[in-house]
N, C-alpha and C positions, 0 to 999 in steps of 0.2 A: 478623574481620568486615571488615578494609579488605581484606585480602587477598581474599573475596569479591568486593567492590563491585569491584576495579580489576581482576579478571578476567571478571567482567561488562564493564564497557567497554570491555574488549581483542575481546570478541566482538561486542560493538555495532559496535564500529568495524571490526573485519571485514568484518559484513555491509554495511555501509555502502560500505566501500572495495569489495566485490566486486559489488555491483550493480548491474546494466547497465540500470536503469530509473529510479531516483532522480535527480533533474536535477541540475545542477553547482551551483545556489544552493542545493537543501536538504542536497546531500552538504558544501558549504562549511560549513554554521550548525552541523549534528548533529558535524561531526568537530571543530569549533572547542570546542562544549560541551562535549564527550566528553574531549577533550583540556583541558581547564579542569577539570574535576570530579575525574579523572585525577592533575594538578596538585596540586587541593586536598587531595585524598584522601593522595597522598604526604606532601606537606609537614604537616598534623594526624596524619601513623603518627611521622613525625620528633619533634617535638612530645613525643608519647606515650611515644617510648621514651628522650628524655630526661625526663621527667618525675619528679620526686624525692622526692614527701608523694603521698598517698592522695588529698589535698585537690587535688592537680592532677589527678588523672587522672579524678576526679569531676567535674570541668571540662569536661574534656577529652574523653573517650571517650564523653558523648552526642554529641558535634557531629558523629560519624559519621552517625547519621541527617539530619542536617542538608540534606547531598547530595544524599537523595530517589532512589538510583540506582534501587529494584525498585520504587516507587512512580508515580514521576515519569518519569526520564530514559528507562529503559528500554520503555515504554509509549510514552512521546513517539517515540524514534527507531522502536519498530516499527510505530505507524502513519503516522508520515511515510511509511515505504519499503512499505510497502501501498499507500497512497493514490497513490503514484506510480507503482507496481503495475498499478493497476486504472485507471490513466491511460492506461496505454502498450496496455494489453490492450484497454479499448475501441479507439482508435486504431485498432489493428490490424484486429480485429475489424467494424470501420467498411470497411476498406479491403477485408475479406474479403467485406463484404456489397456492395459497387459487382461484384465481381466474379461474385457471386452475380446481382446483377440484370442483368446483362452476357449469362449464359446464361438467363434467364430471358426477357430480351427474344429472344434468340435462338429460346427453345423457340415463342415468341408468333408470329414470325414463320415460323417451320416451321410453324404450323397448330395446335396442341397449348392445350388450354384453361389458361391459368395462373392462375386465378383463387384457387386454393388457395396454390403458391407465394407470389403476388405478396402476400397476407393476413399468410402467416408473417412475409416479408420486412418487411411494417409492422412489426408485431407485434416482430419483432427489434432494428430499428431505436430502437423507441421502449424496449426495455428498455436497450437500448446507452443511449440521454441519459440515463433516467433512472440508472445504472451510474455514468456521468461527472457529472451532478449532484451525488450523494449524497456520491461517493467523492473528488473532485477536490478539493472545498474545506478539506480533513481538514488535509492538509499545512501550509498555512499558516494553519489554526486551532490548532496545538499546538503548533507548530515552534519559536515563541516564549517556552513557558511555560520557568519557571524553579523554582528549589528553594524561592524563597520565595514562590511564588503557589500553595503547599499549604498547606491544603487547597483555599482560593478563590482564584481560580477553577480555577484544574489540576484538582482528580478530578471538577468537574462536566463541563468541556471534556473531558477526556478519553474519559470515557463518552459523550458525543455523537460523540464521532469514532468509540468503537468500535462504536456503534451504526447511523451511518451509513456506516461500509464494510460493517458485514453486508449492510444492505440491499443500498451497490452490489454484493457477491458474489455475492448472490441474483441479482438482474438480469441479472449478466454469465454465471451459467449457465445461464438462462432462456433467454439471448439464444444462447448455444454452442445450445442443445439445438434453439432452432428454426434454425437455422443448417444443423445436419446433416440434421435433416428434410427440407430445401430440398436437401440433397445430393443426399438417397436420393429424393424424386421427379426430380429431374434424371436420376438414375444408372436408375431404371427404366423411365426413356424409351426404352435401348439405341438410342440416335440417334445414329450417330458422326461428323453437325455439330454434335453438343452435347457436347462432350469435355470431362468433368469435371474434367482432370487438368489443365485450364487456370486452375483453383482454387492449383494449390498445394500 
């Protein structure tokens, strides 16, 4: 069973270490946890395999649960690294839509009615904040919780975070999908001073 839990945080902190969207203060807090639980987890197998009456291990071998790693720790670190996920992706997606409206105003200016682009582009934009509302504050609502705020507050917190990164996912494909729409009326303009490939 600990052999379990401490190959679970070997993978948590993998992901942790490998991704390039997670900010330095939550990758700091989830690998300090990880690395403490890690700790704990070692030193209560120590414990156990010294252990010399039945009456200790009875003791002893529930405080594995104690940890909370498939309950707690591991739900906490993946949606820290979503929510930081869906931070960096609006971001982008913000930055893809300035350029979007860059040829839009261009097509405006060549004569060309944008009244449908220009609609999407809301429409995208406002799925984009709501994306970063939903999703952004997730991080440092669970980032916090610990092995002895289970059940309260941890499994209510946590289902509100994984609740409201679904939303932001929804938004953020909502927002890809009117995005490319805005591609393809650009692209069937065949106007080559409106060159798509200035996208990206």
């Amino acid at each position: 069973a600990i052999d379990k839990r401490l190959h679970t945080i070997a993978r948590l902190t993998h992901r942790v270490e490998a991704s390039n969207t997670v900010t330095d203060e939550h990758a700091k807090k989830l690998l300090r946890d990880l690395a403490d639980a890690a700790e704990g987890l070692k030193e209560l197998a120590a414990k156990i395999r010294a252990a010399e009456t039945i009456e200790e291990l009875r003791e002893l071998v529930p405080m594995i649960g104690d940890f909370k790693i498939n309950v707690l720790v591991k739900p906490k670190v993946n949606q820290v690294l979503k929510s930081d996920r869906i931070v960096a992706a609006t971001k982008r997606l913000a930055e893809f839509s300035n350029k979007l409206e860059m040829l839009i105003d261009r097509a405006e200016a060549a004569g060309y009615d944008v009244t449908r682009p220009e609609r999407l582009l809301k429409r995208m934009r406002l799925n984009l904040r709501a994306a970063y509302e939903f999703g952004a504050p997730v991080a440092d609502m669970v980032i916090d919780l610990q092995p002895e705020d289970w059940p309260d507050p941890a499994k209510e917190t946590l289902k509100k975070g994984r609740r409201r990164l679904a939303l932001a996912i929804d938004h953020l494909h909502v927002a890809k999908y009117k995005g490319k729409k805005i591609v393809r009326w650009l692209r069937n303009l065949n106007d080559p001073t409106i060159d798509v490939s200035e996208l990206g």
